[in-house]
Backbone and ligand atoms as CSV (ligand in chain L), in Angstrom:
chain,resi,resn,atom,element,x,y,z
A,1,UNK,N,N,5.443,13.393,119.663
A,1,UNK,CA,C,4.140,14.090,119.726
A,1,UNK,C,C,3.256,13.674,118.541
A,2,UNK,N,N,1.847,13.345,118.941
A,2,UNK,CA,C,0.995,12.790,117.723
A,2,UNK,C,C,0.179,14.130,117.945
A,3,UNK,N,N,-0.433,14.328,116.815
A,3,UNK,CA,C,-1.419,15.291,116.524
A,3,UNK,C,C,-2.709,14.931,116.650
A,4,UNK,N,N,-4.009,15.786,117.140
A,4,UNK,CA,C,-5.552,15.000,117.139
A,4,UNK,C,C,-5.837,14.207,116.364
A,5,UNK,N,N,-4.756,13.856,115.034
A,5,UNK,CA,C,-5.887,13.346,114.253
A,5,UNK,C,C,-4.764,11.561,113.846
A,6,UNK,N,N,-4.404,11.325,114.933
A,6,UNK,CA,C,-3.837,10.121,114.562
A,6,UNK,C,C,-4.779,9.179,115.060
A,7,UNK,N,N,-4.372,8.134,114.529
A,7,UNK,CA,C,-5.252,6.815,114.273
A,7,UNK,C,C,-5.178,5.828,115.581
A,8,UNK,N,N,-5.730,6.085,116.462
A,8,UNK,CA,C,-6.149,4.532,117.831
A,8,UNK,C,C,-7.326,3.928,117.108
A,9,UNK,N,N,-6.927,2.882,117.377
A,9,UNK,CA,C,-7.797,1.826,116.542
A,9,UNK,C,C,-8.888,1.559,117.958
A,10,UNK,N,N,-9.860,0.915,117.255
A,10,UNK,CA,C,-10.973,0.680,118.926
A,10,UNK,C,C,-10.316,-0.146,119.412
A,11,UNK,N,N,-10.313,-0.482,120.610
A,11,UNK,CA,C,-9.977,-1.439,121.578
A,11,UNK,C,C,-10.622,-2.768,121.455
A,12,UNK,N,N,-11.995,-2.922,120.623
A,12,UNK,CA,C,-12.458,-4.183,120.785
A,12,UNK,C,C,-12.603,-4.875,119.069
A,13,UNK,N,N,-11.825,-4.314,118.655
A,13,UNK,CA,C,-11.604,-4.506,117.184
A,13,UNK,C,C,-10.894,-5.570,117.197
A,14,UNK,N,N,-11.113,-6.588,116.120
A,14,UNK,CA,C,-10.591,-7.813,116.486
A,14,UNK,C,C,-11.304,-8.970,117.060
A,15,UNK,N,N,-11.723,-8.971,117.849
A,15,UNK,CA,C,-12.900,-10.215,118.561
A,15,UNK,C,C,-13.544,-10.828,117.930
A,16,UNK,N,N,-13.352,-11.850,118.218
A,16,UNK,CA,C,-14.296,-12.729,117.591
A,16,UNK,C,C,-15.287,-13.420,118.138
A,17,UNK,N,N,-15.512,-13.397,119.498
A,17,UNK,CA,C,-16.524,-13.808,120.430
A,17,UNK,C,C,-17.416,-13.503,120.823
A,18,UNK,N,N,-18.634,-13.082,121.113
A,18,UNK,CA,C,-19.180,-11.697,121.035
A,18,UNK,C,C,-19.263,-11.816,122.973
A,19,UNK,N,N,-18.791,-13.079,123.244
A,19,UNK,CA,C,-18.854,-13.193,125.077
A,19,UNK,C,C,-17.502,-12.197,125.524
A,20,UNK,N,N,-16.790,-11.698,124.264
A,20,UNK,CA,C,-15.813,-11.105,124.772
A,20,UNK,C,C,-15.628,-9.035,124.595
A,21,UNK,N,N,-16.912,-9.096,123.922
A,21,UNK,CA,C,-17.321,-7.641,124.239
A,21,UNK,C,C,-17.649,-7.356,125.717
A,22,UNK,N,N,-17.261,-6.345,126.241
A,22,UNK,CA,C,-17.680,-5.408,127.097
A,22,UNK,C,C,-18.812,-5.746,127.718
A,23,UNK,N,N,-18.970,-5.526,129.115
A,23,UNK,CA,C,-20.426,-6.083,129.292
A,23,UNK,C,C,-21.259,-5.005,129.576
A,24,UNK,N,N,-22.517,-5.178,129.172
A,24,UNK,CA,C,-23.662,-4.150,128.967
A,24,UNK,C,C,-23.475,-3.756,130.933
A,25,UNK,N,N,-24.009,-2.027,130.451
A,25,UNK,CA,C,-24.314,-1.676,131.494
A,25,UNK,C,C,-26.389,-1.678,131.597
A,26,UNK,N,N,-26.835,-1.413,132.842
A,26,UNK,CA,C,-28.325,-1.870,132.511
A,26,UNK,C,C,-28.355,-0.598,132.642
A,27,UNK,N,N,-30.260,0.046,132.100
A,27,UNK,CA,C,-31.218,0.657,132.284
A,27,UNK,C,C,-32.444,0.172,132.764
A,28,UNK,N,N,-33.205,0.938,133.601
A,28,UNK,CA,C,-34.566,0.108,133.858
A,28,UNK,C,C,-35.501,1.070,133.299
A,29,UNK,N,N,-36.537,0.213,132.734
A,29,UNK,CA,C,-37.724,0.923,132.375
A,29,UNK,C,C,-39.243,0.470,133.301
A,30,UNK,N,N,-40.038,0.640,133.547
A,30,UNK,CA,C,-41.335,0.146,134.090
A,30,UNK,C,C,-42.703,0.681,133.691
A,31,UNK,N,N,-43.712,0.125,132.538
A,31,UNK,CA,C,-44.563,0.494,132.441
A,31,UNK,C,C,-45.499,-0.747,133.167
A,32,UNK,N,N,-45.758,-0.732,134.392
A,32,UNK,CA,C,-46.239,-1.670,134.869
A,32,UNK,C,C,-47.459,-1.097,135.948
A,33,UNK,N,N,-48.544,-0.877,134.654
A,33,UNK,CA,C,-50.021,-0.130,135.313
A,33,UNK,C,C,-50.875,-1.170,135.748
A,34,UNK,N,N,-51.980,-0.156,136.445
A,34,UNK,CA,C,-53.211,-1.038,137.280
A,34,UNK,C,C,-54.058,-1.395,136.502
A,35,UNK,N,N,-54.064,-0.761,135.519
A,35,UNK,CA,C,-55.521,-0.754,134.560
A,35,UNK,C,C,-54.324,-0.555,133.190
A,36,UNK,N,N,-54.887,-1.137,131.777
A,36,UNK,CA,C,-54.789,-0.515,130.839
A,36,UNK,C,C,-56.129,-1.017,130.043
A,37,UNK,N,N,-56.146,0.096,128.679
A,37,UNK,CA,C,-57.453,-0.660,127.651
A,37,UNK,C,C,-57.216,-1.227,126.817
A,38,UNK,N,N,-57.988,-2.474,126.822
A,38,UNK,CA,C,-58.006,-3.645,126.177
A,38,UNK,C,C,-57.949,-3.640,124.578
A,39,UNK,N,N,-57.429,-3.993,124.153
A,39,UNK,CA,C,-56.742,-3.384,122.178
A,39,UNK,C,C,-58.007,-4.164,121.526
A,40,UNK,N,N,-58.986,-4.650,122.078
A,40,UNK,CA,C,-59.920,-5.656,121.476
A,40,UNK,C,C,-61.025,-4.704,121.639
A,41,UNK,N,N,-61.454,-4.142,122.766
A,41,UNK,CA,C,-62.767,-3.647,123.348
A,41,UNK,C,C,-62.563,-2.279,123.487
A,42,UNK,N,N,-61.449,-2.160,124.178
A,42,UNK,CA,C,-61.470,-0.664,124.630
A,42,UNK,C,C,-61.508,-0.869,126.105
A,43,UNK,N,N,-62.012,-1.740,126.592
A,43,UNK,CA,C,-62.735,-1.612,127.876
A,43,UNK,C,C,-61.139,-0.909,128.785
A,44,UNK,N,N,-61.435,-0.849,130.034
A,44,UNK,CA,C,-59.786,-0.960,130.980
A,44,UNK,C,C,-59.372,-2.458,131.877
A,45,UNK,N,N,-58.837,-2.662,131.480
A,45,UNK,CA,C,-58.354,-4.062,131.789
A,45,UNK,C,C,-57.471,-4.311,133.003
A,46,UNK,N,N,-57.589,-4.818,134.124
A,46,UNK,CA,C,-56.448,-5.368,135.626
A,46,UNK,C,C,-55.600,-6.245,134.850
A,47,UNK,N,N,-54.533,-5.625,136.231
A,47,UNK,CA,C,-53.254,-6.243,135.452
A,47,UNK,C,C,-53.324,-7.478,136.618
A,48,UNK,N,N,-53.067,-8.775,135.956
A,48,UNK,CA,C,-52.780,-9.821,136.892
A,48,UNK,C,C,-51.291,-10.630,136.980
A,49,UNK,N,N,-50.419,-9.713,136.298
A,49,UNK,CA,C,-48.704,-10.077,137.226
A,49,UNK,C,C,-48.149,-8.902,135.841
A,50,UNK,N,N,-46.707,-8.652,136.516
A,50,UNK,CA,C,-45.955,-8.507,136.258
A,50,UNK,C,C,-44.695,-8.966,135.244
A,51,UNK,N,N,-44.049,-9.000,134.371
A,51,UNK,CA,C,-43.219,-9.282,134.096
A,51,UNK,C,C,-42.112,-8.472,133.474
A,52,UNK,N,N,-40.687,-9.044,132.564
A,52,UNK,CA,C,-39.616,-8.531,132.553
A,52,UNK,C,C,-38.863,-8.798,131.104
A,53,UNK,N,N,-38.542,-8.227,130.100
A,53,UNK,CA,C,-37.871,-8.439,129.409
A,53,UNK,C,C,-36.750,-7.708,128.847
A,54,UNK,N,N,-35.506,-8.030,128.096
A,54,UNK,CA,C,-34.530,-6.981,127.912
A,54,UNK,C,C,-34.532,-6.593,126.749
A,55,UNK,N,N,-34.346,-5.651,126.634
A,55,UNK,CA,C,-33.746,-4.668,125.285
A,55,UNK,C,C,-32.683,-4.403,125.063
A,56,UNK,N,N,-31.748,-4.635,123.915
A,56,UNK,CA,C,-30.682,-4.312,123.718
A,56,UNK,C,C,-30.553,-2.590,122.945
A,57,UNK,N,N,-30.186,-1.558,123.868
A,57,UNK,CA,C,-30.718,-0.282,123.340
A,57,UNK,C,C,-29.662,0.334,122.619
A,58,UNK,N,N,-29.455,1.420,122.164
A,58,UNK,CA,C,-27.995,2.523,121.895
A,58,UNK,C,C,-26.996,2.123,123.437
A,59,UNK,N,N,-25.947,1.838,122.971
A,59,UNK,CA,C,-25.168,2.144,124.120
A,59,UNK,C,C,-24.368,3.592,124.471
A,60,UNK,N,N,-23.237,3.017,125.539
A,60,UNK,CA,C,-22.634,4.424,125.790
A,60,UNK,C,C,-21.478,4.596,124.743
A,61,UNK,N,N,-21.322,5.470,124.161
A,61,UNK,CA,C,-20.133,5.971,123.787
A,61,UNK,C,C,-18.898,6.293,124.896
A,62,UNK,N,N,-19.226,6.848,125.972
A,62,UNK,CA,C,-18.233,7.489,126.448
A,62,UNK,C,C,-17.730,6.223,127.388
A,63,UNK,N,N,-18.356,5.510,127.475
A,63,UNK,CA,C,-17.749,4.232,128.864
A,63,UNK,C,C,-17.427,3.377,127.642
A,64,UNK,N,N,-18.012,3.301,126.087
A,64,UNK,CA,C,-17.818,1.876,125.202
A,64,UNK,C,C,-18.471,0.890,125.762
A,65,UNK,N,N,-19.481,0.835,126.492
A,65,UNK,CA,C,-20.425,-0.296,126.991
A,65,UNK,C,C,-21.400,-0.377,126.048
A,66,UNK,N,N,-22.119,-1.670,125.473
A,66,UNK,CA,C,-23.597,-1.382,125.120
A,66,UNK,C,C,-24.093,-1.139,126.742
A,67,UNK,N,N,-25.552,-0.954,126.345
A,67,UNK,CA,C,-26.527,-0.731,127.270
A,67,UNK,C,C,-27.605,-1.785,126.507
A,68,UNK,N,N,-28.325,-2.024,127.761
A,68,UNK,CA,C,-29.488,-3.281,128.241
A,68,UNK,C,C,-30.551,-2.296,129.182
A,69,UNK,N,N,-31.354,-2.341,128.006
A,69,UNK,CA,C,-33.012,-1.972,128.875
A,69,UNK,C,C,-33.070,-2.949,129.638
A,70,UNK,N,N,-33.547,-3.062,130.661
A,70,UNK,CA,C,-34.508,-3.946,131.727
A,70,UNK,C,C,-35.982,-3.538,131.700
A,71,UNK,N,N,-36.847,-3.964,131.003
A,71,UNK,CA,C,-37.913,-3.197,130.744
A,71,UNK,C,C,-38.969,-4.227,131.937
A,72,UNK,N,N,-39.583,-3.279,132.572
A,72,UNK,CA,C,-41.048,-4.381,134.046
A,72,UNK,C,C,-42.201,-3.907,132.967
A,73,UNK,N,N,-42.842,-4.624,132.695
A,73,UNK,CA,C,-44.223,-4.282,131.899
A,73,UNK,C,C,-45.365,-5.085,132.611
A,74,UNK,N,N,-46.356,-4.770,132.280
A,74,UNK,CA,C,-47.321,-5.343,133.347
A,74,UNK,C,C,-48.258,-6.172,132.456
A,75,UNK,N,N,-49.020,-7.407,132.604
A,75,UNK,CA,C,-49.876,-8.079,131.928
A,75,UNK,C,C,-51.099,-8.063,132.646
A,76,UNK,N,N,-52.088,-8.126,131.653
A,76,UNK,CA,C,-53.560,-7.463,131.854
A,76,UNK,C,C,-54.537,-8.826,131.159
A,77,UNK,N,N,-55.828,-8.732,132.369
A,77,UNK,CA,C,-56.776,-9.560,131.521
A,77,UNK,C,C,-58.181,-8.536,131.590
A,78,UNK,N,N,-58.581,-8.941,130.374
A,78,UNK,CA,C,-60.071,-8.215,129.746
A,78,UNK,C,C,-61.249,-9.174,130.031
A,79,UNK,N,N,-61.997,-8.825,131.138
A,79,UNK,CA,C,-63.232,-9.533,131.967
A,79,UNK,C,C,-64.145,-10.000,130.446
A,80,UNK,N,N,-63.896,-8.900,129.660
A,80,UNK,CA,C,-64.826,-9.077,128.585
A,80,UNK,C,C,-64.856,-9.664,127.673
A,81,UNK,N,N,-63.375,-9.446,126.950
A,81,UNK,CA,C,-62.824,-10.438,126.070
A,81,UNK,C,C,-62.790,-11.989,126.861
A,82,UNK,N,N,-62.525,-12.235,127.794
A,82,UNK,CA,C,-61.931,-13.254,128.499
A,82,UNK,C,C,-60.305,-13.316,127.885
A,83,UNK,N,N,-59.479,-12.199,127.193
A,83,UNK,CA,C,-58.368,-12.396,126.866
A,83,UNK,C,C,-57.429,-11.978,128.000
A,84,UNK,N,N,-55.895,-12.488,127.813
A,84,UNK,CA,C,-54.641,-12.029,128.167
A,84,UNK,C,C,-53.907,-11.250,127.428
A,85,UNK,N,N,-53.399,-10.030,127.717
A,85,UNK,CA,C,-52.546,-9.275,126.852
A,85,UNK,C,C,-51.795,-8.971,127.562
A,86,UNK,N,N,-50.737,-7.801,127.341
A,86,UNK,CA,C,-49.440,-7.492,127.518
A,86,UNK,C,C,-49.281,-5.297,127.078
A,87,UNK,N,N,-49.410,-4.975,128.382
A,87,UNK,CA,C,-49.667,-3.455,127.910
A,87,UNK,C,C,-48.910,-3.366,126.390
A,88,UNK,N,N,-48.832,-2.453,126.175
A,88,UNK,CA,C,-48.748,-1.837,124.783
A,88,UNK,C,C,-47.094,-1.489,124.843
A,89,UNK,N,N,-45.962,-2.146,124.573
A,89,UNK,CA,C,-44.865,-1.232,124.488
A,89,UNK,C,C,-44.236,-0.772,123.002
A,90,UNK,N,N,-45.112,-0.932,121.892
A,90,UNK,CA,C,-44.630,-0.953,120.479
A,90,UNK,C,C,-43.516,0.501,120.117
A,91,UNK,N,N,-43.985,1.500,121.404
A,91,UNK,CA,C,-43.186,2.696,120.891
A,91,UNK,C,C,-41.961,2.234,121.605
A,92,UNK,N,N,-41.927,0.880,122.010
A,92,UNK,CA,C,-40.347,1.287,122.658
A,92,UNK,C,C,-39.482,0.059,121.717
A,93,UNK,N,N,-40.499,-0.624,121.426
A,93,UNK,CA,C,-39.785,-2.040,120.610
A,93,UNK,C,C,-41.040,-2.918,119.860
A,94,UNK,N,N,-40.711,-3.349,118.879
A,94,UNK,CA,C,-41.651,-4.475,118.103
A,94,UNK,C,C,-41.939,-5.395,119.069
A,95,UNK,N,N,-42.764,-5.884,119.202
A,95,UNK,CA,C,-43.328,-7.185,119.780
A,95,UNK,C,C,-42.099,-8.597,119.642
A,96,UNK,N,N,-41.632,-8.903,120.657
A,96,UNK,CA,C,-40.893,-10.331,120.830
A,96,UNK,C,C,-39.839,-9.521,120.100
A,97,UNK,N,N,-39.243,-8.708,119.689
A,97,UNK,CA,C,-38.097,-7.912,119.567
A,97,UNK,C,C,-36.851,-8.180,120.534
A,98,UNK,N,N,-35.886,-7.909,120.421
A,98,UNK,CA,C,-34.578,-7.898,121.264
A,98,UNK,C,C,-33.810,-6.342,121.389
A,99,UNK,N,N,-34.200,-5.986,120.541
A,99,UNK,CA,C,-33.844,-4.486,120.090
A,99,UNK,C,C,-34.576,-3.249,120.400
A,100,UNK,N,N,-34.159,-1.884,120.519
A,100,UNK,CA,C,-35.227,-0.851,120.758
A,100,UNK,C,C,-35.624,-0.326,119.330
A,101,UNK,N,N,-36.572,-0.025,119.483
A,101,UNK,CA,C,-36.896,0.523,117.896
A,101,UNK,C,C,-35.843,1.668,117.347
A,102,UNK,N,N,-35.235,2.515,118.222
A,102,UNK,CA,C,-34.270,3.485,117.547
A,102,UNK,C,C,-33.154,2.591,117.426
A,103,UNK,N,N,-32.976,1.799,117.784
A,103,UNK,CA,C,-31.349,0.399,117.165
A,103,UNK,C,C,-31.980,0.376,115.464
A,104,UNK,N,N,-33.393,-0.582,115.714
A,104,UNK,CA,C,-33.336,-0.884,114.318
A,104,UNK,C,C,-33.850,0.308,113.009
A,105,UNK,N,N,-34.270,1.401,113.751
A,105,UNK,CA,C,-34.186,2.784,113.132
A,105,UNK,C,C,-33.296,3.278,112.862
A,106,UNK,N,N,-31.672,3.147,113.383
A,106,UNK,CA,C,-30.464,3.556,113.069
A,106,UNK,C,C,-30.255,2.764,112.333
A,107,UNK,N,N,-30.072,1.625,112.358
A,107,UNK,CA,C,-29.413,0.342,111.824
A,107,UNK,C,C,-29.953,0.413,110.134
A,108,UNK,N,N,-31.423,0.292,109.948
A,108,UNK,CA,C,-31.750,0.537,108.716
A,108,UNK,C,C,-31.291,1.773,107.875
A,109,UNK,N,N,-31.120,2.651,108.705
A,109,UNK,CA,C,-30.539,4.649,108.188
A,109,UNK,C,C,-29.281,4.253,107.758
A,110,UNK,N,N,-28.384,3.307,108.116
A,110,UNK,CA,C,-26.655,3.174,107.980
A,110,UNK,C,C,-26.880,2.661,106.713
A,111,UNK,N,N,-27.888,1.055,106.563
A,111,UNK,CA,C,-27.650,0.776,105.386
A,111,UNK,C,C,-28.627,1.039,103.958
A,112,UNK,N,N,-29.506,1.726,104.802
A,112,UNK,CA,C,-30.398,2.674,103.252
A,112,UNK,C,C,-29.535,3.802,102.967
A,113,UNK,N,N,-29.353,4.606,103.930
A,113,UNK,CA,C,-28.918,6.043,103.300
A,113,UNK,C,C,-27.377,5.846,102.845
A,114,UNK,N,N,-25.996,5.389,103.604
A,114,UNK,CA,C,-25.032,5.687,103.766
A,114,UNK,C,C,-24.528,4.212,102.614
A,115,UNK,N,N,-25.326,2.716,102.290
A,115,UNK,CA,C,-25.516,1.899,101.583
A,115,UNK,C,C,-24.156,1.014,102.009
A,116,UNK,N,N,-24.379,1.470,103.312
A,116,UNK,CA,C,-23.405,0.070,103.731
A,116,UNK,C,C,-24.023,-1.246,104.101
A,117,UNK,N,N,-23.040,-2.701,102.959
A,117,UNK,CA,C,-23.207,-3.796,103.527
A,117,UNK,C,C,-23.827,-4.108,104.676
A,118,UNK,N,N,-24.253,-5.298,105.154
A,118,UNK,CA,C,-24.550,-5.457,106.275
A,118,UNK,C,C,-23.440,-6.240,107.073
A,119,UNK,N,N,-22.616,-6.837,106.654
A,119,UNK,CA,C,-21.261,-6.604,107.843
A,119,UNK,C,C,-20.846,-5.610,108.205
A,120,UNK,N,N,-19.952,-4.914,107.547
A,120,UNK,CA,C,-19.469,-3.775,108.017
A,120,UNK,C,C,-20.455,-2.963,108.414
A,121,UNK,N,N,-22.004,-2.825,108.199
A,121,UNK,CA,C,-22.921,-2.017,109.020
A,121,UNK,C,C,-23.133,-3.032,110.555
A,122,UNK,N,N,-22.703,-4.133,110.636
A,122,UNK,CA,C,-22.741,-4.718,111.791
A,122,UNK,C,C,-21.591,-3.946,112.904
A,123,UNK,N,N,-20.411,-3.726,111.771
A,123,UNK,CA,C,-19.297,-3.382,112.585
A,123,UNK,C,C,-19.470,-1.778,112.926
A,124,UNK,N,N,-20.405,-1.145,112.193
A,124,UNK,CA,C,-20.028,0.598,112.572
A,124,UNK,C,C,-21.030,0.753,113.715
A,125,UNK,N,N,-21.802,-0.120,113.772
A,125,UNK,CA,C,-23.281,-0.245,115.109
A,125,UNK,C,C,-22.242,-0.055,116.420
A,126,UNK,N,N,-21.315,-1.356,116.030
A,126,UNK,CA,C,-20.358,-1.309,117.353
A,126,UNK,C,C,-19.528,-0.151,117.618
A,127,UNK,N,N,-18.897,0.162,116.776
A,127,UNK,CA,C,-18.175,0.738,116.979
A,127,UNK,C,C,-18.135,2.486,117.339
A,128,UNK,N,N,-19.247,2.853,116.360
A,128,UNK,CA,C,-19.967,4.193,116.683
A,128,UNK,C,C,-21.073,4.316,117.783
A,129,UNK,N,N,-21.954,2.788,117.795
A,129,UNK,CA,C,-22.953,3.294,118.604
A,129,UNK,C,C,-23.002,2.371,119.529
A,130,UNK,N,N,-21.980,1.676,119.686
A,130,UNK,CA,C,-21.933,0.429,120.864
A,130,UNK,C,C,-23.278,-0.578,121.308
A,131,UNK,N,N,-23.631,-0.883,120.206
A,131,UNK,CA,C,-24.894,-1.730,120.461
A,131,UNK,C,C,-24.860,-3.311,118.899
A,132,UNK,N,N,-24.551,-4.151,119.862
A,132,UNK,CA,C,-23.889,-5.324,118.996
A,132,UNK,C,C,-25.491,-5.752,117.712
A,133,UNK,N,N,-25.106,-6.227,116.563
A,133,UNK,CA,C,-26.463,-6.399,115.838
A,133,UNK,C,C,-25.629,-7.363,115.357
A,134,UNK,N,N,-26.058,-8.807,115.170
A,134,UNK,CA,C,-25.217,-9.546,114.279
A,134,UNK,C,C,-25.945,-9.331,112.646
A,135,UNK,N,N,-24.946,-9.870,111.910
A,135,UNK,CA,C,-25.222,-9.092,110.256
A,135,UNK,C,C,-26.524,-9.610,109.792
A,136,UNK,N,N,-26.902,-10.752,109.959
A,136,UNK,CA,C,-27.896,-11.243,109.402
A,136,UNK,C,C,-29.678,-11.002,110.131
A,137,UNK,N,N,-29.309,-10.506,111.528
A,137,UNK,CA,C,-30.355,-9.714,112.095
A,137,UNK,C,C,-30.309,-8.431,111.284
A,138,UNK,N,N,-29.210,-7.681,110.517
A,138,UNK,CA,C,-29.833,-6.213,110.062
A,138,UNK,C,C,-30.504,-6.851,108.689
A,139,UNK,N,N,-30.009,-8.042,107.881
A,139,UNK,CA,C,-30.599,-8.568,107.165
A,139,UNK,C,C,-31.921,-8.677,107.088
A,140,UNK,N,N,-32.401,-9.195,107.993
A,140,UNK,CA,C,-33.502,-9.565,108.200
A,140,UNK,C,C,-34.552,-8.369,108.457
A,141,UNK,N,N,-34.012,-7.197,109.214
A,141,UNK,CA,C,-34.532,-5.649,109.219
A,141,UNK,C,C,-35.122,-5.210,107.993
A,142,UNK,N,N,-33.420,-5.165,107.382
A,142,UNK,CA,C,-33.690,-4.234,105.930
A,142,UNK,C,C,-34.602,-4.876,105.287
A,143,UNK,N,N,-34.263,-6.153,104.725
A,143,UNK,CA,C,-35.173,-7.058,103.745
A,143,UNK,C,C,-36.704,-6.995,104.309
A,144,UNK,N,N,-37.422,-7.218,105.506
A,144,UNK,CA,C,-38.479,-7.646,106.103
A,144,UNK,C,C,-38.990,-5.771,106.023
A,145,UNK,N,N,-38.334,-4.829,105.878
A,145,UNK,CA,C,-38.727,-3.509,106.210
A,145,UNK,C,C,-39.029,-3.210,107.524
A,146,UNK,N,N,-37.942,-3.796,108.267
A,146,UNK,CA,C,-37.408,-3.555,109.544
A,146,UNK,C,C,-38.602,-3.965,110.403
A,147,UNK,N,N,-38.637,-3.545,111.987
A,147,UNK,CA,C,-39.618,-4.101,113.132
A,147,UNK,C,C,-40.077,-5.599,112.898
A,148,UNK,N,N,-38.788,-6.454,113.221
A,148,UNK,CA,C,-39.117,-7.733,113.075
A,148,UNK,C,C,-38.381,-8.252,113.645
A,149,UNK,N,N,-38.557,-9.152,115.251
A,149,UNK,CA,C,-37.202,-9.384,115.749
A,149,UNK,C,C,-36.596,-10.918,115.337
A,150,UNK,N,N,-35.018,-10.573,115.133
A,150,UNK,CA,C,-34.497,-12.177,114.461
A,150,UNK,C,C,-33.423,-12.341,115.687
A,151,UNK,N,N,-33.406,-13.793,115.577
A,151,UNK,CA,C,-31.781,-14.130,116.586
A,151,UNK,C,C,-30.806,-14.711,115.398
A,152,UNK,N,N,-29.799,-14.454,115.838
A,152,UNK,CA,C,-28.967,-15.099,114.931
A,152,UNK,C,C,-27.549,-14.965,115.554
A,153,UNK,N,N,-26.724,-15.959,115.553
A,153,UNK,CA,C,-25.584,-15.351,116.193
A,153,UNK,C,C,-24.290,-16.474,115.904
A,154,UNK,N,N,-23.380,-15.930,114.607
A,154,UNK,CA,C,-23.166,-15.910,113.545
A,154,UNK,C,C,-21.493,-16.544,114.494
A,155,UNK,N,N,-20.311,-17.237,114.196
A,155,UNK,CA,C,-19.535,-17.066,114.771
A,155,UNK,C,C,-18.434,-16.410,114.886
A,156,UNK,N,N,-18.581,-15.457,113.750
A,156,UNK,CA,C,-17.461,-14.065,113.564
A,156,UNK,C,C,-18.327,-12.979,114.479
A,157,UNK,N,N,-18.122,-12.603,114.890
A,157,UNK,CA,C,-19.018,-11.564,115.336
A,157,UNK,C,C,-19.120,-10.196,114.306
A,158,UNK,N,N,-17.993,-9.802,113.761
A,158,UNK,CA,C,-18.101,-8.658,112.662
A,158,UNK,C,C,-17.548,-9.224,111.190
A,159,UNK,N,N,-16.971,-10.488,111.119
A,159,UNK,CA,C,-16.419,-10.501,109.562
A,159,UNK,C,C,-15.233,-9.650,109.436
A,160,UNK,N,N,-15.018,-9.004,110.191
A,160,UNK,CA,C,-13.776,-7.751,109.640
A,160,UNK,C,C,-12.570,-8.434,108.984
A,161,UNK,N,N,-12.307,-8.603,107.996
A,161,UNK,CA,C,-11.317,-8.757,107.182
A,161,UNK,C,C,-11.192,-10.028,106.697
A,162,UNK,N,N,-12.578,-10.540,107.126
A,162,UNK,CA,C,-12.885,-12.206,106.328
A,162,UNK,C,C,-13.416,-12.384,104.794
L,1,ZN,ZN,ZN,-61.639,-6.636,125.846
């Protein structure tokens, strides 16, 4: 008989691949309007297509999946400007981002407040909040004062015990 408080280690502890994490479950999002106003003029602007990009958001705890926004956003032209834009999604993610803004809002909280490294803050993302960050993307957060999207993809996936 073990008691509540014995030690199971995570299941994906260890890996070194990151093709060998769990595979994201999706979410869909759609802000994909008829009209929005133009960030230049004001005016209201037609949307002339559609498009699609992903977010890597909080995952599940209880399944251990990350989760993947599927975000439909709609693109708009301004008769007036003669410009192309892209509705407004900044409350959900930085511009050309990979991340949702509450990833890199947590992510910065682990290693300002709690002053963990950025490996092992790579590894508690996973492990507490199931949403993969490689170390040198929180790097690039903290240092840049976060909302800045980086790729990077490192070939340890966590460093753990390197
Ligand atoms: Zn305009």
């Amino acid at each position: 008989m073990f008691g509540p408080g014995q030690y199971v280690p995570d299941p994906t502890e260890g890996i070194i691949d990151v093709k060998d994490l769990p595979a994201p479950q999706l979410g869909f999002y759609r802000r994909n309007h008829q009209q929005t106003p133009c960030p230049r003029c004001g005016q209201l602007a037609s949307r002339h297509k559609a498009d699609q990009r992903t977010l890597h958001d909080l995952g599940d705890v209880s399944t251990g999946r990350p989760v993947d926004l599927l975000v439909t956003y709609s693109s708009h032209h301004c008769s007036t400007c003669k410009k192309y834009f892209n509705i407004d999604l900044s409350d959900l993610a930085p511009p050309g981002s990979h991340y949702t803004n509450r990833v890199i809002d947590l992510t910065v909280r682990v290693v300002v407040e709690d002053g963990v490294p950025y490996r092992p803050a790579s590894w508690h993302l996973w492990r507490d909040h199931r949403v993969f960050v490689p170390f040198a993307t929180i790097q690039n957060w903290v240092e840049t004062g976060g909302k800045k999207g980086a790729r990077s993809h490192p070939r340890r996936v966590f460093g753990v015990g390197a």
